[in-house]
Biopython code that builds the backbone (N, CA, C, O; Angstrom):
import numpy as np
from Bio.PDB.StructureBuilder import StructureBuilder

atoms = [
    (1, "UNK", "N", (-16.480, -2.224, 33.128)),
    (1, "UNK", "CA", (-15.374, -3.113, 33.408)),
    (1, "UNK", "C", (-14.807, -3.742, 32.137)),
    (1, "UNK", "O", (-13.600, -3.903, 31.957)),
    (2, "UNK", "N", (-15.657, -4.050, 31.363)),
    (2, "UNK", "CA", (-15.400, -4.897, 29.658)),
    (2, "UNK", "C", (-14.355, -3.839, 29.532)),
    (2, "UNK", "O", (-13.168, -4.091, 29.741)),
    (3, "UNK", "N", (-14.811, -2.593, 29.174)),
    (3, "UNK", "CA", (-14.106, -1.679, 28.425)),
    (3, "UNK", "C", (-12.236, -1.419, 29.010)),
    (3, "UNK", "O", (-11.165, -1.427, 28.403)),
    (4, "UNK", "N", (-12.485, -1.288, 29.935)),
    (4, "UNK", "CA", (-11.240, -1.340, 30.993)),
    (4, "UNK", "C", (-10.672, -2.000, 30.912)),
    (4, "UNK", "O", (-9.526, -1.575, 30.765)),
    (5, "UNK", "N", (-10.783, -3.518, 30.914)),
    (5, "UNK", "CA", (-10.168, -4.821, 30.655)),
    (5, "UNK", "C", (-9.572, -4.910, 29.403)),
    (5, "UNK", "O", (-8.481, -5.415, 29.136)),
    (6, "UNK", "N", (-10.240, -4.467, 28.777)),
    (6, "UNK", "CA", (-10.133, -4.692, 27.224)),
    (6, "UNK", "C", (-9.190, -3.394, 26.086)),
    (6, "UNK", "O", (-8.614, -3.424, 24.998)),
    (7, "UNK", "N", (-9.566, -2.157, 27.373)),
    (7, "UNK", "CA", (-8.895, -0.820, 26.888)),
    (7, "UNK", "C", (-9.102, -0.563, 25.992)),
    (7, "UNK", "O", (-8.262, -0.278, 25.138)),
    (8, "UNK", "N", (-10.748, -0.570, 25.791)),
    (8, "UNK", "CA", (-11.012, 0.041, 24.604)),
    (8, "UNK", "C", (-12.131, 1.379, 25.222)),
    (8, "UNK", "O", (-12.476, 1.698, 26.360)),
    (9, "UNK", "N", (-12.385, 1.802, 24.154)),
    (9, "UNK", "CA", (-13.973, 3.123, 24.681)),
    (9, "UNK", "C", (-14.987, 2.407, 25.619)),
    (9, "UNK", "O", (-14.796, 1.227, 25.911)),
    (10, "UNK", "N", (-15.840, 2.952, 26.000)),
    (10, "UNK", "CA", (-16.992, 2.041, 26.675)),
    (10, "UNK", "C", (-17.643, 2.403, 25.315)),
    (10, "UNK", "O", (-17.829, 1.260, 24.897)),
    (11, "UNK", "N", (-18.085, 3.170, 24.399)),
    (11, "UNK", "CA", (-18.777, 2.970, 23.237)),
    (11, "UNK", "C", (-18.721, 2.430, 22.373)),
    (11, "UNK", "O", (-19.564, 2.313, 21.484)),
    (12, "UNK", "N", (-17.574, 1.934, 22.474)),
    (12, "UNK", "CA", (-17.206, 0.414, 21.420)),
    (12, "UNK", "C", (-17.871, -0.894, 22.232)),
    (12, "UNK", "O", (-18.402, -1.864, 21.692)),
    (13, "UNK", "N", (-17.746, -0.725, 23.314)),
    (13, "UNK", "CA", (-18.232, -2.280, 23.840)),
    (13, "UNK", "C", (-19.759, -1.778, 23.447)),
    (13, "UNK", "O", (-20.309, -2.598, 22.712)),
    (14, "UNK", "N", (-20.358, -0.932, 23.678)),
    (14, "UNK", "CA", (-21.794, -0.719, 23.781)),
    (14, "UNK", "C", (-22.064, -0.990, 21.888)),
    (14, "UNK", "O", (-22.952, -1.733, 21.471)),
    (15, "UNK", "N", (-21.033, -0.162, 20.900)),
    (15, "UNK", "CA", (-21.429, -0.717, 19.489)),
    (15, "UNK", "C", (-21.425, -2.271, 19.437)),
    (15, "UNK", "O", (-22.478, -2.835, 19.138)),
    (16, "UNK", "N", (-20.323, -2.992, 19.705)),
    (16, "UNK", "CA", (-20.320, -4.474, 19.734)),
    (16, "UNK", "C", (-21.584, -5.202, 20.432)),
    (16, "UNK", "O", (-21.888, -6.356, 20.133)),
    (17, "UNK", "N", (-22.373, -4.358, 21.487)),
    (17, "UNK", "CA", (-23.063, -5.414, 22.103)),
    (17, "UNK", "C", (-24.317, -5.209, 21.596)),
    (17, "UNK", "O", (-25.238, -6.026, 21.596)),
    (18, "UNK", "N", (-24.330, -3.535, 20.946)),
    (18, "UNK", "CA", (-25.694, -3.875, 20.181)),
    (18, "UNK", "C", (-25.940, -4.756, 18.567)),
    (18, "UNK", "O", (-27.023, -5.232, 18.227)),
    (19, "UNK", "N", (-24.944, -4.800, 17.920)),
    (19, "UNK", "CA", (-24.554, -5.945, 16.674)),
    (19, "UNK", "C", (-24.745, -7.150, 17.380)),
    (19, "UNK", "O", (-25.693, -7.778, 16.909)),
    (20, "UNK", "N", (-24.270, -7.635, 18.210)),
    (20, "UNK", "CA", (-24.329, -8.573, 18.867)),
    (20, "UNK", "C", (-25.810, -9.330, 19.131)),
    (20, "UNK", "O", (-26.209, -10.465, 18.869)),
    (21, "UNK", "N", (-26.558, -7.935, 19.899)),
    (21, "UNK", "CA", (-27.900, -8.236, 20.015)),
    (21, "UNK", "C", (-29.064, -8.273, 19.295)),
    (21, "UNK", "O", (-30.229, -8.648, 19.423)),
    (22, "UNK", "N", (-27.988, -7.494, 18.097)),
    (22, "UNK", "CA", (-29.135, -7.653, 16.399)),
    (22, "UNK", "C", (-28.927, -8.838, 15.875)),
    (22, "UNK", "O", (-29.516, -9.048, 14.815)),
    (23, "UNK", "N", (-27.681, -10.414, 16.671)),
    (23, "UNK", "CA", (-27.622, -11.180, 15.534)),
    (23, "UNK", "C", (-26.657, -11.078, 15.130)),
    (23, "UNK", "O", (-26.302, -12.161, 14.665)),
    (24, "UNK", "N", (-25.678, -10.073, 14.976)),
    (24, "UNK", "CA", (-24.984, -10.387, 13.586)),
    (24, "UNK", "C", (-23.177, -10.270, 14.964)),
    (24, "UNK", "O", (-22.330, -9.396, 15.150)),
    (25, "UNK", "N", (-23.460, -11.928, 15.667)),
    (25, "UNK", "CA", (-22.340, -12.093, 16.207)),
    (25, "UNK", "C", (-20.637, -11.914, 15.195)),
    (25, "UNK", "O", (-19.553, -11.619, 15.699)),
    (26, "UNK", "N", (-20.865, -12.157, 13.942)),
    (26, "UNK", "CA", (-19.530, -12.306, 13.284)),
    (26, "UNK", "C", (-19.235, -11.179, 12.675)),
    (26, "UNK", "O", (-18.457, -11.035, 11.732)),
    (27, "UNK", "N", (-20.010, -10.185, 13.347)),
    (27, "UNK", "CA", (-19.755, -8.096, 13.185)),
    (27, "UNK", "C", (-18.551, -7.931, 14.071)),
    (27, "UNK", "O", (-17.580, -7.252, 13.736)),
    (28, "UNK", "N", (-18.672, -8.734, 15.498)),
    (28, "UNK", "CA", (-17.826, -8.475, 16.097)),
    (28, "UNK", "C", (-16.542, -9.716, 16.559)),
    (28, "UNK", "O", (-15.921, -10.097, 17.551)),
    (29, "UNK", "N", (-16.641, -9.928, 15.450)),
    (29, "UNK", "CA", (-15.156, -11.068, 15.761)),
    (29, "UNK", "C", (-14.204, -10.430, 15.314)),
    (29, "UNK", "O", (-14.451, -9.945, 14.209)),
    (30, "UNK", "N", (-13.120, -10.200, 15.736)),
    (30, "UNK", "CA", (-12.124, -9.678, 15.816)),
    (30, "UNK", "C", (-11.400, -10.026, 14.122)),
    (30, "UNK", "O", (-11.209, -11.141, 13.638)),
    (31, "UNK", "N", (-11.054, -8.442, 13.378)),
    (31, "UNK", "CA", (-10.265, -8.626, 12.202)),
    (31, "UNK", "C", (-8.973, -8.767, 12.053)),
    (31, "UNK", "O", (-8.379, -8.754, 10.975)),
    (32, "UNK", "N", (-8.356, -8.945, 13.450)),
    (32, "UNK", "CA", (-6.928, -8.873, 13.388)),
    (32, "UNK", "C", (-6.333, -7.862, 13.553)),
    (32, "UNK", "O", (-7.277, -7.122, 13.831)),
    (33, "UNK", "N", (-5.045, -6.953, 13.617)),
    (33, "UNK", "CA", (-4.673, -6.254, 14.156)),
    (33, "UNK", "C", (-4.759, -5.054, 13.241)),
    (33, "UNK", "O", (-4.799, -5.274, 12.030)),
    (34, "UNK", "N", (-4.782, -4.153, 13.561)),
    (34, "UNK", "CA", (-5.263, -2.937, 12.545)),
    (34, "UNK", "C", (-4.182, -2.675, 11.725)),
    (34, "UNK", "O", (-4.327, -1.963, 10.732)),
    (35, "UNK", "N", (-3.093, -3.173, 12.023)),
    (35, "UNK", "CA", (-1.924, -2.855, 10.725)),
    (35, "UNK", "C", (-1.071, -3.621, 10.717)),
    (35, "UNK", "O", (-0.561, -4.047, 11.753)),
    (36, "UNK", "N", (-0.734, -3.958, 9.587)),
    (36, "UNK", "CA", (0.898, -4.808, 10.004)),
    (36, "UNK", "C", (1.859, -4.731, 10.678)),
    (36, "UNK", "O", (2.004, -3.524, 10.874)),
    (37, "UNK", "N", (2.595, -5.237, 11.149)),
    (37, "UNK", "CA", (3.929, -4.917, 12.288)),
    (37, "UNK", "C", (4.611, -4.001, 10.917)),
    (37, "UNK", "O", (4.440, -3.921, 9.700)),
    (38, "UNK", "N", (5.586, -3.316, 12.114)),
    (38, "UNK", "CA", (6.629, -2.617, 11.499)),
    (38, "UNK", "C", (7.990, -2.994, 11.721)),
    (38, "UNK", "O", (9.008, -2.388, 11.386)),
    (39, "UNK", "N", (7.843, -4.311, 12.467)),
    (39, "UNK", "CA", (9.300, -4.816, 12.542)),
    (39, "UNK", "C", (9.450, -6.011, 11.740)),
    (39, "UNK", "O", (8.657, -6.904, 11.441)),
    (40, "UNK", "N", (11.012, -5.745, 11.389)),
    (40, "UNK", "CA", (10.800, -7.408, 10.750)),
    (40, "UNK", "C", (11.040, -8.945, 11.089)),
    (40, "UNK", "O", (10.303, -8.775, 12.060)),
    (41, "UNK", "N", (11.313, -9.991, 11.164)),
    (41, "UNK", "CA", (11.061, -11.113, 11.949)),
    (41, "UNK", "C", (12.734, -11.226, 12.593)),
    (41, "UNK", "O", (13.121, -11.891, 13.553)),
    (42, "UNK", "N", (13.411, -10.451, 11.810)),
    (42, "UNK", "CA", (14.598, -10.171, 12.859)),
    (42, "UNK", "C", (14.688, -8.975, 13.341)),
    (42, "UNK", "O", (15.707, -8.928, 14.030)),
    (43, "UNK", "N", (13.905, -7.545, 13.330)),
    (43, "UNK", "CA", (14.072, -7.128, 14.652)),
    (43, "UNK", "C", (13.278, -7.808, 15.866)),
    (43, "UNK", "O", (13.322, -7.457, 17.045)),
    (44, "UNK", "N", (12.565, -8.828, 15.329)),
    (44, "UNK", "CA", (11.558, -8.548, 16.588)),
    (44, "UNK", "C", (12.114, -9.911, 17.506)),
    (44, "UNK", "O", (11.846, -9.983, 18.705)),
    (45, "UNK", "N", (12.899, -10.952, 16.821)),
    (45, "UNK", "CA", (13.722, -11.457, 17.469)),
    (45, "UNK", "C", (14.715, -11.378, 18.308)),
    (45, "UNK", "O", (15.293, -12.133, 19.090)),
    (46, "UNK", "N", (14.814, -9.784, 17.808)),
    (46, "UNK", "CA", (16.074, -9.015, 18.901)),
    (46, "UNK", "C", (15.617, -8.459, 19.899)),
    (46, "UNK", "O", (16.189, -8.398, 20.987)),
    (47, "UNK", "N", (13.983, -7.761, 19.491)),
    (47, "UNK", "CA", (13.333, -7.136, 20.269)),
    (47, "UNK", "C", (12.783, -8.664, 21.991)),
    (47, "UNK", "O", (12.530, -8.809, 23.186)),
    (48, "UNK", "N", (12.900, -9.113, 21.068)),
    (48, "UNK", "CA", (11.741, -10.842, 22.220)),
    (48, "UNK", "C", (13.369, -10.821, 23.159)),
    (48, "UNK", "O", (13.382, -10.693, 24.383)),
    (49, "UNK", "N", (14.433, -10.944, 22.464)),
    (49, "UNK", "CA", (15.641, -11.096, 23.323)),
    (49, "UNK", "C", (16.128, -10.049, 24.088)),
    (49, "UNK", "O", (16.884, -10.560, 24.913)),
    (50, "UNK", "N", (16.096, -9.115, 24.208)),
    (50, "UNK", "CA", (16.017, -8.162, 25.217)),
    (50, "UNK", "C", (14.930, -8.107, 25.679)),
    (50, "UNK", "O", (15.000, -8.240, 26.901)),
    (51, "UNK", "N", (13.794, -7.957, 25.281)),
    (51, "UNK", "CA", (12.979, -7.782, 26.647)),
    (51, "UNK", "C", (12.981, -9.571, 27.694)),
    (51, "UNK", "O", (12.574, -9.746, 28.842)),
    (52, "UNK", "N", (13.435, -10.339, 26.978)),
    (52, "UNK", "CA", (13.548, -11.416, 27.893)),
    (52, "UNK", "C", (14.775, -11.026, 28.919)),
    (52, "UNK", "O", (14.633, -11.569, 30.015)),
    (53, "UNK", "N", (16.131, -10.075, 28.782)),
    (53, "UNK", "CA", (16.878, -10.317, 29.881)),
    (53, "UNK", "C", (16.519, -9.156, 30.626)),
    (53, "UNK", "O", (17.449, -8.479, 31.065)),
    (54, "UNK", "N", (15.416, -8.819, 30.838)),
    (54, "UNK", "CA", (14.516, -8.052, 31.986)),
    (54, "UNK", "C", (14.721, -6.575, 31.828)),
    (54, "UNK", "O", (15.415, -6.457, 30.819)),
    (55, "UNK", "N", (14.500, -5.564, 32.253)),
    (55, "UNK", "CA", (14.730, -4.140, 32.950)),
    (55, "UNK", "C", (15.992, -3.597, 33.733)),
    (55, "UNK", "O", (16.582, -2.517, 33.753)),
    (56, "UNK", "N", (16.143, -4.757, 34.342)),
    (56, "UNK", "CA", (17.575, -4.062, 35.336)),
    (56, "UNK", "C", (18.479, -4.447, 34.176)),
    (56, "UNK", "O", (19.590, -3.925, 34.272)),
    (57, "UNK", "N", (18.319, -5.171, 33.170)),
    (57, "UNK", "CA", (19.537, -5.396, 31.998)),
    (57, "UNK", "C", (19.871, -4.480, 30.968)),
    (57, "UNK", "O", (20.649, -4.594, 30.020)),
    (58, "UNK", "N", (18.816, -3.144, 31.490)),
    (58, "UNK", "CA", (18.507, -2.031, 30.703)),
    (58, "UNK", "C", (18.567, -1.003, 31.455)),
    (58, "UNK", "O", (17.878, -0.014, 31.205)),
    (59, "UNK", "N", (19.414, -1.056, 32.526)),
    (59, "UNK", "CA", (19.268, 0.424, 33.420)),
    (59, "UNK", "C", (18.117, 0.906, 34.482)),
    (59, "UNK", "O", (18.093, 2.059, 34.913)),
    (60, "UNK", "N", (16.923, -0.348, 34.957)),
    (60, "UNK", "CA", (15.983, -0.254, 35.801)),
    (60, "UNK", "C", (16.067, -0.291, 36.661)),
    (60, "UNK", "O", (16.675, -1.337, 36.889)),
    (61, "UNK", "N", (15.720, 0.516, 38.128)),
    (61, "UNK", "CA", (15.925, 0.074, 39.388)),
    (61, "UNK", "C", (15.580, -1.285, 39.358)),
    (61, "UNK", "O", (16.530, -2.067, 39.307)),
    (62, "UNK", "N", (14.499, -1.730, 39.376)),
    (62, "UNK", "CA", (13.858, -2.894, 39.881)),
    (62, "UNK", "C", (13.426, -3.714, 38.342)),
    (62, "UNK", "O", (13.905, -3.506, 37.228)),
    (63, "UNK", "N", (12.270, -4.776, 38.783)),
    (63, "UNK", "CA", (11.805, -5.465, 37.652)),
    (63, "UNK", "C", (10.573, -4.637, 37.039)),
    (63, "UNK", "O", (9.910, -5.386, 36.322)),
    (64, "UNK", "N", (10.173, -3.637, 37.076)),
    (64, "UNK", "CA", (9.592, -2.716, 36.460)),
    (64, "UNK", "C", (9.791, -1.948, 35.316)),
    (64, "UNK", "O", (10.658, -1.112, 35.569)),
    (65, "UNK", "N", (9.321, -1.831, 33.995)),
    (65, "UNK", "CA", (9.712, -1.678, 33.052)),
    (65, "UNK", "C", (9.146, 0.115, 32.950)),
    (65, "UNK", "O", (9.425, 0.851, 32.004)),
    (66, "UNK", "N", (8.478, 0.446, 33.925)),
    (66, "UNK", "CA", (7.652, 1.744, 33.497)),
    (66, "UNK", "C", (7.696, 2.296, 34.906)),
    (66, "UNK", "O", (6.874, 1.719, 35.617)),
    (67, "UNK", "N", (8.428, 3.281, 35.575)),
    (67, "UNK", "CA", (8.554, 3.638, 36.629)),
    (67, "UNK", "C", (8.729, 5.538, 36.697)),
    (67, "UNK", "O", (9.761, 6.144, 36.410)),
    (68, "UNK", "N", (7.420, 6.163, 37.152)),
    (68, "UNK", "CA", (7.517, 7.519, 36.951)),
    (68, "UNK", "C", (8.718, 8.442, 37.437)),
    (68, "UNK", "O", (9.138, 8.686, 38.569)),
    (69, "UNK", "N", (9.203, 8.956, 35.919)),
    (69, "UNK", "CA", (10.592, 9.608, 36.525)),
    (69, "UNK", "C", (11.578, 9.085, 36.744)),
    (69, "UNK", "O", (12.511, 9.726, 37.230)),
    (70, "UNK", "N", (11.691, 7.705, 36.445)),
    (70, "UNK", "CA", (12.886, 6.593, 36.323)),
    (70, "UNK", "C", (13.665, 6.159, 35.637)),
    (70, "UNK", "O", (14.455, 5.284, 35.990)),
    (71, "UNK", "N", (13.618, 6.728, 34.368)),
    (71, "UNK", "CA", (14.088, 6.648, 33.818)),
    (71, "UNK", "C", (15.490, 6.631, 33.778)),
    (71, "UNK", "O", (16.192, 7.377, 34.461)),
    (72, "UNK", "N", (15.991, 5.625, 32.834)),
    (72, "UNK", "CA", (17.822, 5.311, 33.426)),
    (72, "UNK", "C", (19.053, 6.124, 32.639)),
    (72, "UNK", "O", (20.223, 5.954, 32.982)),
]
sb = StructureBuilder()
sb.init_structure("model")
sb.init_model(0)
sb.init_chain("A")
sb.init_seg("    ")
for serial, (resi, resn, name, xyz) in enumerate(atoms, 1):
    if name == "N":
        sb.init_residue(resn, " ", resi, " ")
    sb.init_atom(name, np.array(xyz, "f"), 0.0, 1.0, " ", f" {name:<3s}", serial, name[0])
structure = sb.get_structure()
């Protein structure tokens, strides 16, 4: 369920929980995101503003952003 939730491998939760259980809790604290963004603080301002005026403001049947074969 961890793994699922989390969408990662189940062998990553199982590496994390054995570091974990050796002690060395700050193996698995999170380093941040594996790469820098590739947008810059104004696309992604443009990007936050469209996805705020929803899906149907983009050609969606409904409020669903991912609909098989639905494409608009």
């Amino acid at each position: 369920m961890i793994a699922k939730d989390l969408r990662v491998s189940v062998r990553s939760v199982q590496r994390w929980r054995q570091v974990w259980e050796e002690g060395e809790p700050r193996a698995v604290r999170s380093q941040g995101p594996a790469s820098l963004s590739r947008l810059s603080e104004r696309q992604f301002a443009q990007l936050e503003a469209e996805l705020a005026k929803g899906p149907a403001a983009h050609g969606w049947e409904d409020q669903r952003w991912t609909l098989a074969g639905s494409r608009p």
